[in-house]
Structure formats: C-alpha cells, structure tokens
C-alpha positions as CSV (number, residue, x, y, z in Angstrom):
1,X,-56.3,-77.5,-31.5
2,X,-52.6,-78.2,-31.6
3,X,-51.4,-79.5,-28.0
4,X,-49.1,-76.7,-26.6
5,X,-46.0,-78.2,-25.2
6,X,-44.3,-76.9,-22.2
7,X,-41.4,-77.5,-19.3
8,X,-41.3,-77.6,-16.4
9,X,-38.3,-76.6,-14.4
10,X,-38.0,-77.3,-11.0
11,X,-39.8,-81.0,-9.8
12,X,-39.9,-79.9,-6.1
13,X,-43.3,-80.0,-4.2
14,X,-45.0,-76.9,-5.4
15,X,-44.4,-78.0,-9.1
16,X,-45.9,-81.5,-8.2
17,X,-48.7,-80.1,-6.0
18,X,-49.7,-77.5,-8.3
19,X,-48.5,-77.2,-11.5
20,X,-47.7,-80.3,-12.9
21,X,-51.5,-81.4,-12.2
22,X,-53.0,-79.0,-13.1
23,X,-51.1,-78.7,-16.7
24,X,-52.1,-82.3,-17.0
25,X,-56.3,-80.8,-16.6
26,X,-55.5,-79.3,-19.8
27,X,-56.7,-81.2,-22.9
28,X,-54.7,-78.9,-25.3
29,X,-51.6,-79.1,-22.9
30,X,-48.2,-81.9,-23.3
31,X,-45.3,-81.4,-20.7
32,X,-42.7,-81.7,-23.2
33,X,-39.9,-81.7,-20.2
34,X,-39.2,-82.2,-16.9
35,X,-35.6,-80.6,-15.8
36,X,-34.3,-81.0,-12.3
37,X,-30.6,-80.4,-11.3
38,X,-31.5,-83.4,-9.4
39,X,-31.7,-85.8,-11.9
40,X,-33.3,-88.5,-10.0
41,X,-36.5,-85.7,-9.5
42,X,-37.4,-85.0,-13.1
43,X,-36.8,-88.8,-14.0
44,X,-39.4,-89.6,-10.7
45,X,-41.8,-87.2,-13.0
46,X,-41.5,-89.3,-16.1
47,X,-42.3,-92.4,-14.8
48,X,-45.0,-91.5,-12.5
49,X,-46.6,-89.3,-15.5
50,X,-45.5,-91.6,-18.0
51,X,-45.2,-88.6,-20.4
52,X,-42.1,-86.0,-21.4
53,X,-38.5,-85.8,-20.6
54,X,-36.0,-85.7,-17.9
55,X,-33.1,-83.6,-18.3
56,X,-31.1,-81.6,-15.8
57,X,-30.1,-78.6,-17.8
58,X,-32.8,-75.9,-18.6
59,X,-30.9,-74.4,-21.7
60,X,-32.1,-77.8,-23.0
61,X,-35.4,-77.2,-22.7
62,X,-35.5,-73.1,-23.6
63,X,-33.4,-74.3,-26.7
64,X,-36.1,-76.2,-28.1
65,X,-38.0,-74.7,-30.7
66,X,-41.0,-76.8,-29.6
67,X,-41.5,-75.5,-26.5
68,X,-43.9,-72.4,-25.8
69,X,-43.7,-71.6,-22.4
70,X,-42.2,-72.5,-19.2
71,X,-43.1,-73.1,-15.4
72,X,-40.6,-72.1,-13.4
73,X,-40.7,-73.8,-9.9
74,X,-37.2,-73.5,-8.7
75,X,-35.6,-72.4,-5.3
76,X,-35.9,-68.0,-5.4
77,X,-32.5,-67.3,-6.1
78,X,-32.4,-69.0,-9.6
79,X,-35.5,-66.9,-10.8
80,X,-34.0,-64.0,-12.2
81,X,-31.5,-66.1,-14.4
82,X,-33.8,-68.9,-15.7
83,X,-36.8,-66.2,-16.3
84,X,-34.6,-63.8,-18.5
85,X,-32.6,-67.1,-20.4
86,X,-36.6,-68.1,-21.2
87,X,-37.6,-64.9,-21.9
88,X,-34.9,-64.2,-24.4
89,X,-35.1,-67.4,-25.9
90,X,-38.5,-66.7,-26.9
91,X,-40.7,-68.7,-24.5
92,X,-43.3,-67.6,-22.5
93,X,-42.8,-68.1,-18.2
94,X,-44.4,-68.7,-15.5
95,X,-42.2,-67.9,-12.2
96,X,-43.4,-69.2,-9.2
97,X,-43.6,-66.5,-6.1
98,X,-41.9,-64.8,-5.2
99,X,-40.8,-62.8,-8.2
100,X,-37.0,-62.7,-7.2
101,X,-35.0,-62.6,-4.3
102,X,-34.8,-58.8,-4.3
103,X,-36.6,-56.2,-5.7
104,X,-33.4,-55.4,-8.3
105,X,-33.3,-59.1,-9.3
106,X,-37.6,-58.6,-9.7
107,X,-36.8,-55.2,-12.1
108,X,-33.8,-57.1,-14.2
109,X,-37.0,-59.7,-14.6
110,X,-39.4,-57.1,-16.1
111,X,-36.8,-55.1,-18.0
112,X,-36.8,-58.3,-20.3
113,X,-39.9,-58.8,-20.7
114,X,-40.2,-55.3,-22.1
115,X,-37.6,-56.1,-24.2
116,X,-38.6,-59.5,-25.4
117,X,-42.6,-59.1,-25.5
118,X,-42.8,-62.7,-24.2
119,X,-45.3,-63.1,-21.2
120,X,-43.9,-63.2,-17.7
121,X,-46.8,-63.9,-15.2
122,X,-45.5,-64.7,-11.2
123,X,-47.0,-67.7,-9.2
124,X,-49.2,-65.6,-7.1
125,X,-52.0,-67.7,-6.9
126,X,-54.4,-66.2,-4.9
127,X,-55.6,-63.6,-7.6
128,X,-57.1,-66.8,-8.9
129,X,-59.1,-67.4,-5.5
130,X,-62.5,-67.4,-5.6
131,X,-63.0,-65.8,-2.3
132,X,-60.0,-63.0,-2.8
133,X,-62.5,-62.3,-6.0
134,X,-65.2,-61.6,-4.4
135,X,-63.6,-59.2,-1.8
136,X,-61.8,-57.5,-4.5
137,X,-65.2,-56.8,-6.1
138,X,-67.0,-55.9,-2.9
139,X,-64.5,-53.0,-2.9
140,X,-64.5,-52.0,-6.5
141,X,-68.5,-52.1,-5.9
142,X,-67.9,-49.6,-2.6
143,X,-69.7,-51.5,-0.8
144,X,-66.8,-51.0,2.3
145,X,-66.8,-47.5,1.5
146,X,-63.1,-45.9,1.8
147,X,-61.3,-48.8,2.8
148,X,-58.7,-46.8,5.0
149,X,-56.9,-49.4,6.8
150,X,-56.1,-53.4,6.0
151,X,-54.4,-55.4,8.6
152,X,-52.7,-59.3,7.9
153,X,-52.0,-61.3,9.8
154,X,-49.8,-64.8,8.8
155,X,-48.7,-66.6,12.3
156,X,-47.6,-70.1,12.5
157,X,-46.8,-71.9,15.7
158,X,-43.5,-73.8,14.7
159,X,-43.7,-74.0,11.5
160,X,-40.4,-73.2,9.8
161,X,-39.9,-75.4,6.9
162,X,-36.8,-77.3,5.8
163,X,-34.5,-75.9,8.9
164,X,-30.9,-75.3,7.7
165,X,-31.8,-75.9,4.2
166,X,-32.7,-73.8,0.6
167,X,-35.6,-72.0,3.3
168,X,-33.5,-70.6,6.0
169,X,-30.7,-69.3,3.3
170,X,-31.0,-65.9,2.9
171,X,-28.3,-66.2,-0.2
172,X,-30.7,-68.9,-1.6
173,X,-34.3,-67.5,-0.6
174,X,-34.3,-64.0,0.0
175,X,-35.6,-64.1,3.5
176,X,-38.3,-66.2,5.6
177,X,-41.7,-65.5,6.8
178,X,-41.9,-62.2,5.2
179,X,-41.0,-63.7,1.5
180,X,-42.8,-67.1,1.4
181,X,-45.4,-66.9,3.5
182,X,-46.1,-62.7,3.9
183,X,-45.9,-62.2,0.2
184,X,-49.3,-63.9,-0.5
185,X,-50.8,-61.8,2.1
186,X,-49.5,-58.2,0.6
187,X,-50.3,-59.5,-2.9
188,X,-54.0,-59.7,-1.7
189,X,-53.9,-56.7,-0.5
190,X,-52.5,-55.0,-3.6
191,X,-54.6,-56.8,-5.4
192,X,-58.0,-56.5,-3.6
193,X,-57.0,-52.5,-3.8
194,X,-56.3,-51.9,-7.0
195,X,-52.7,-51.4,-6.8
196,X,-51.7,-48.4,-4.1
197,X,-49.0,-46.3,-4.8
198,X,-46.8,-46.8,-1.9
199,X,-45.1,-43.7,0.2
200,X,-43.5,-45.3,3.2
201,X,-42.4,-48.6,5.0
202,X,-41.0,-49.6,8.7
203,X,-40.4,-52.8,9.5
204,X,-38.6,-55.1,11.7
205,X,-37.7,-59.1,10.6
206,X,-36.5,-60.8,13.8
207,X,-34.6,-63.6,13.7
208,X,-34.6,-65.8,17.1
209,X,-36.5,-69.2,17.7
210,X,-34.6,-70.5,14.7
211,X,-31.2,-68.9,15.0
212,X,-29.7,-71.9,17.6
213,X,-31.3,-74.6,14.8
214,X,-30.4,-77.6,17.3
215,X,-32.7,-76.6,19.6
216,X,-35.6,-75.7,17.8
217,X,-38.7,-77.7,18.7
218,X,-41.4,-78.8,16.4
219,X,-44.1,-81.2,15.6
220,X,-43.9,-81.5,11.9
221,X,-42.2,-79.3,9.2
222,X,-42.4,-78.8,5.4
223,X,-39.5,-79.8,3.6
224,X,-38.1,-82.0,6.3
225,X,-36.3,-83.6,3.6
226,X,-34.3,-80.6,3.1
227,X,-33.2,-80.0,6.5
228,X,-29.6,-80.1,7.8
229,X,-28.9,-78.6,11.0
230,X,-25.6,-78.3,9.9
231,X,-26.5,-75.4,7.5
232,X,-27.9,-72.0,7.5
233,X,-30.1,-70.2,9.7
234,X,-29.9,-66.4,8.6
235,X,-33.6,-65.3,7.6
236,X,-36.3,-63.9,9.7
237,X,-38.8,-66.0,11.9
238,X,-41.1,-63.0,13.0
239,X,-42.3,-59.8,10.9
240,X,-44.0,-56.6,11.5
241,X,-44.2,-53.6,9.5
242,X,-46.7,-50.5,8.9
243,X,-46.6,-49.4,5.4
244,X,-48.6,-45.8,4.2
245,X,-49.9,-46.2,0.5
246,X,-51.7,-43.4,-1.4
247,X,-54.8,-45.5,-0.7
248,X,-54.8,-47.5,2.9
249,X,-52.5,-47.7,5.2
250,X,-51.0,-51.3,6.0
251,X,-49.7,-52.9,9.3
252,X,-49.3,-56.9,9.9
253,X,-48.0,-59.6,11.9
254,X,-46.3,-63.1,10.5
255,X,-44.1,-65.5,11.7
256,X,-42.5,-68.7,11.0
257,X,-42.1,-69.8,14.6
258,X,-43.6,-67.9,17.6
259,X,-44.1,-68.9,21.1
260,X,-47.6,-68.4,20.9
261,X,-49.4,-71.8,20.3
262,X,-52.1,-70.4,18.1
263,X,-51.7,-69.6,14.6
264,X,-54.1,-67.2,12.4
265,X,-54.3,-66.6,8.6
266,X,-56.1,-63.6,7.8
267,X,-56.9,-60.2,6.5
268,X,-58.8,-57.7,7.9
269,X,-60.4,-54.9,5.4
270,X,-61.7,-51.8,7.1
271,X,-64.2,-49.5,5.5
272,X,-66.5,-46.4,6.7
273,X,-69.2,-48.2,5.2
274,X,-68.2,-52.1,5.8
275,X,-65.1,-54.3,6.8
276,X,-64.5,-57.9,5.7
277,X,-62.3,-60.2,7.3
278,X,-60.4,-63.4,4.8
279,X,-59.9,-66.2,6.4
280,X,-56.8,-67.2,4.0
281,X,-57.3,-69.9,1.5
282,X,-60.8,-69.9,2.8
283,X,-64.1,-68.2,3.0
284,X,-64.7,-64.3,4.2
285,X,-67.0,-62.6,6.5
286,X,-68.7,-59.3,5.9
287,X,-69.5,-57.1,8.6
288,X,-71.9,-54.1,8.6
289,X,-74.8,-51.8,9.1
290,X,-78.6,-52.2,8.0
291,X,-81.9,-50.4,8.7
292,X,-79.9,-49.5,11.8
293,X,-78.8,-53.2,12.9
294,X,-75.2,-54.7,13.2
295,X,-75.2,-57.3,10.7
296,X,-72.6,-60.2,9.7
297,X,-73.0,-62.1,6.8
298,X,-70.9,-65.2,5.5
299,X,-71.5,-65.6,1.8
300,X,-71.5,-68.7,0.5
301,X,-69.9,-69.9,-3.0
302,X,-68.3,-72.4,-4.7
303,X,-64.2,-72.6,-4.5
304,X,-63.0,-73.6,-7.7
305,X,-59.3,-74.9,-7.8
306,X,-57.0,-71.4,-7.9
307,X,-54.1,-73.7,-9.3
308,X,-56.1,-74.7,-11.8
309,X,-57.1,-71.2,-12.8
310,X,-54.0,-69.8,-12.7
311,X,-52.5,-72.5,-15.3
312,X,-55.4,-72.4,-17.2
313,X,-55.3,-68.7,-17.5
314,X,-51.4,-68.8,-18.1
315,X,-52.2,-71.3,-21.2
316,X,-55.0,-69.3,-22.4
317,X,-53.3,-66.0,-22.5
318,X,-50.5,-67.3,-24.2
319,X,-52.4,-68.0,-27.5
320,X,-54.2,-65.0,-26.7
321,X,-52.2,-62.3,-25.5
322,X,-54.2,-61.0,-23.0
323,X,-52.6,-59.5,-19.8
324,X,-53.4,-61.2,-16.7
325,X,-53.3,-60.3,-12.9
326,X,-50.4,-61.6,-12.0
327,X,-48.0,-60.2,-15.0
328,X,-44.4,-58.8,-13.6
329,X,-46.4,-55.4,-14.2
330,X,-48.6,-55.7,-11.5
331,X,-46.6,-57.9,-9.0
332,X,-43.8,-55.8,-9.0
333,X,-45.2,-53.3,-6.5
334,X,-45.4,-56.8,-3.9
335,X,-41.5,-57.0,-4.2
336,X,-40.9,-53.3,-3.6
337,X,-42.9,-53.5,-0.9
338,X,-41.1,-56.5,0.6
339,X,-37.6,-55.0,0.1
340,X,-39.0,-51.9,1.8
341,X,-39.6,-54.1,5.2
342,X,-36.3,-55.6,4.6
343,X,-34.7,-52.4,3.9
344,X,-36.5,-50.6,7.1
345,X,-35.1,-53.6,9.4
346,X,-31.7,-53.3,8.4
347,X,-31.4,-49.9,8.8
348,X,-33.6,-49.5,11.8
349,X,-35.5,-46.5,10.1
350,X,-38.5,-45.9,7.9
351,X,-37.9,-46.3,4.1
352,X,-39.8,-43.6,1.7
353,X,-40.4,-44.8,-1.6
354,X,-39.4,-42.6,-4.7
C-alpha cells in the first residue's frame, strides 16, 4: 500500500505527545512536513525524527499535491483559518480540540466541509478511550436504565498552564478551564448519550486566583515555557453550569486553580436502574442492585493507546470514507454547549437554545 503522506502543523507539546508518535505507529504513514511559525520547532522535529520537512508557512504544505491530510495542532484561535485553507485545498484535517474558539468560528468550520466533502474530524480523543467505550455501551445496552442526570467534575489545585501566555488569552484561546480542560468532560458526556438535543444553559466562569498573575502560587505548571507574567490573564479559572438537554440534565464543577488542595477528574452517570462513575483517563465503577443486594463492580480491561486509535482511525477513514465519532457533525453540539456557559456568564442569565 502506498505510504499516505501527511503535515503536521503546529510542533507544540500535544503534537509531539500525541500525534506525531502515533503517525509514526503507522506503517502505511510518512510525515511529509513539519510547519511551525517557530522555525526552530519544526526543524527540532526533523532532526529528532530524521524524516520530512520544516517549513514555517502552512500554505506550503496545503499547496502540495502530495499531501492528503493534515494535523492541526496549533494554538485555538488559528483553527478556523488553517482548517477551512486545508479543507478547500483539498486535504483532509485533523483539528485538535477544541473545534474553534467560538461556536461561530466552529459553524464557519463545518460549513466547509459541507462544501468541500473533505473530512474534518476534531481532536477529541476520548471517544477513542477504552473505558468511555464501555460506559457508552453500558447505556446503549440500558443497563443504567434512564440515565436522568450526569454530573463532571474537572478540579485542579493550581494548575493553570503557561500563566500570561497563549492559555490565559482569551483573544488567543477562547477561555480557560471551561475550553481545555471542561470540553473533554462535556464531549464524554455527549458522547456516552448519544448526542442530547440541548434546551437550556446557566453558567458562571470566574476569573480570580489568576487575575493578579504575580502572585499566583504554584508547584509546577504546563507550558511554563510559555509563561510571561507580563501578559494576559483574561480567561476563567473556576466553572459551573447546569445545562437541561432533551435527554439528562447536566451540572459540573472545574477549575484551573482553586483553593481547595484536592483535585478530582470524574463523571458521575445516574440511572433508575444503575449509575457509573469515570474516573477520567482511567477505569469506571459500576454501581447497582442484584437479588436485592447493593452491589459495585470495577470491570477490568485492557486500555489501549486512545491517541493511537484516534490517528489510526483518522488514516483509516481517509481511504475509506467512513464517518467517525469525532467528525465536526457530531462535535459541534460540545461547542454550542460551551458558548452557552460563556454566553450565560456574561450576561448573568440562562441561555435557551434555538
């Protein structure tokens, strides 16, 4: 089989943790390019792959005819621009999460890939999970019952990531906990439910243990690199929201930064018949009713790579065509329901979707 040859845009950590290596698993696979507007990056990629190109300008990668498809791993706010450019240059893309800064930005995304036919999947990697398989099926099997109500919870200690920086811009990123760390947790939940229509969102983002950035206190942060505590601080630090869906209803919990020194990762399913609690990233426990006991039960499986699977799948249904999971088409509900919070917050009053 003919290699398929691909770029990579974007040499920051997630493309190095997860999709660079697991592109390089595939056999029938060659990285054609790696583009950084940091030269120095996608040169760092060359040499330590020893494979592909460095080049700082993506139009020279989406102008090849050689190249199939794309991973986009770039800061949020260029998403919308590189995606479309791709799309309408005829290659196929992979955007990592979230889809777009703002649910407009997300739409523009999806109009052209309506128009173009080309495959636009988003990096939402846990639909690739073993474990967020498994639940999903428990509840298509109805083995929860009606799941009526699923709770999240996404609290770190101190753990906002590259202070001042591309994170904490709300220009550059969208937002803070809510977009990069509660969009994995409302994807799940989508997911897992078959895709609810939703009716109604209230939120509130606070901004607060991050706002006076010199001050902030921390043992270790992600992207320390990036941090200038001479930038921007304008995103939120803490979340909440309760969202009513045509199926369950939704509340959670997440923060960046909290004084609270515990932090929790998890979703609660809760079912008339059974209710499951995912640890995220991890394993899930079920809990239940038999031969009128209280029973828990912690199945146990094997956790296969969910980078992995998601570029695997992403190669595969490029020759093939199929439709994945994580296609604009079914991700685009996450992003409504994001900008629902955000919209909620602002306005200090409950959003109804149309």
């Amino acid at each position: 089989m003919e290699k398929m040859k691909i770029g990579i845009i974007g040499c920051g950590r997630i493309a190095r943790a997860a999709h660079i290596p697991s592109y390089r698993k595939c056999e029938d696979v060659e990285i054609k390019y790696f583009c950084d507007i940091i030269p120095e990056k996608a040169q760092e990629c060359v040499d330590q792959y020893k494979t592909g190109i460095a080049v700082a300008d993506y139009h020279d990668v989406i102008s090849d005819p050689e190249v199939v498809a794309v991973s986009i791993c770039t800061p949020n706010m260029a998403h919308k621009f590189i995606s479309i450019d791709a799309l309408r240059a005829g290659k196929h893309v992979l955007c990592e999460k979230p889809a777009a800064r703002v649910y407009s930005e997300a739409l523009e995304m999806q109009e052209a890939q309506h128009e173009t036919g080309m495959t636009l999947n988003i990096g939402v990697v846990n639909r690739f999970n073993s474990a967020v398989n498994k639940v999903k099926q428990l509840i298509d099997d109805g083995v929860l019952g009606e799941v009526y109500h699923v709770y999240a919870s996404f609290r770190r200690y101190r753990g906002i990531p590259g202070l001042g920086g591309a994170f904490t811009t709300n220009a550059i990123s969208g937002g803070g906990a809510l977009i990069d760390l509660g969009v994995h947790y409302l994807d799940i939940i989508m997911y897992a439910m078959n895709d609810p229509k939703p009716l109604t969102a209230s939120g509130r983002a606070f901004s607060k243990l991050g706002a006076d950035m010199k001050k902030y206190v921390y043992e270790s942060m992600w992207a320390e690199d990036t941090k200038d505590l001479n930038g921007t601080y304008d995103v939120d630090d803490f979340v909440t929201a309760f969202v009513r869906t045509d199926g369950p209803t939704i509340t959670l919990n997440g923060s960046w930064a909290q004084n609270i020194g515990q932090e929790e990762g998890y979703i609660d399913f809760l079912g008339t018949e059974a209710g499951i609690r995912l640890n995220y990233g991890g394993d899930f426990t079920l809990y239940g009713v038999k031969d009128g006991k209280l029973y828990n039960e912690k199945p146990e499986f094997a956790h296969d790579n969910m980078f992995y699977n998601e570029i695997r799948a992403f190669v595969d249904c490029v020759r093939s065509g199929e439709t994945l999971p994580s296609h604009i088409d079914r991700n685009i509900l996450t992003s409504r329901l994001m900008q629902g919070i955000y919209d909620s917050s602002m306005t200090d009053r409950e959003v109804v979707f149309e």
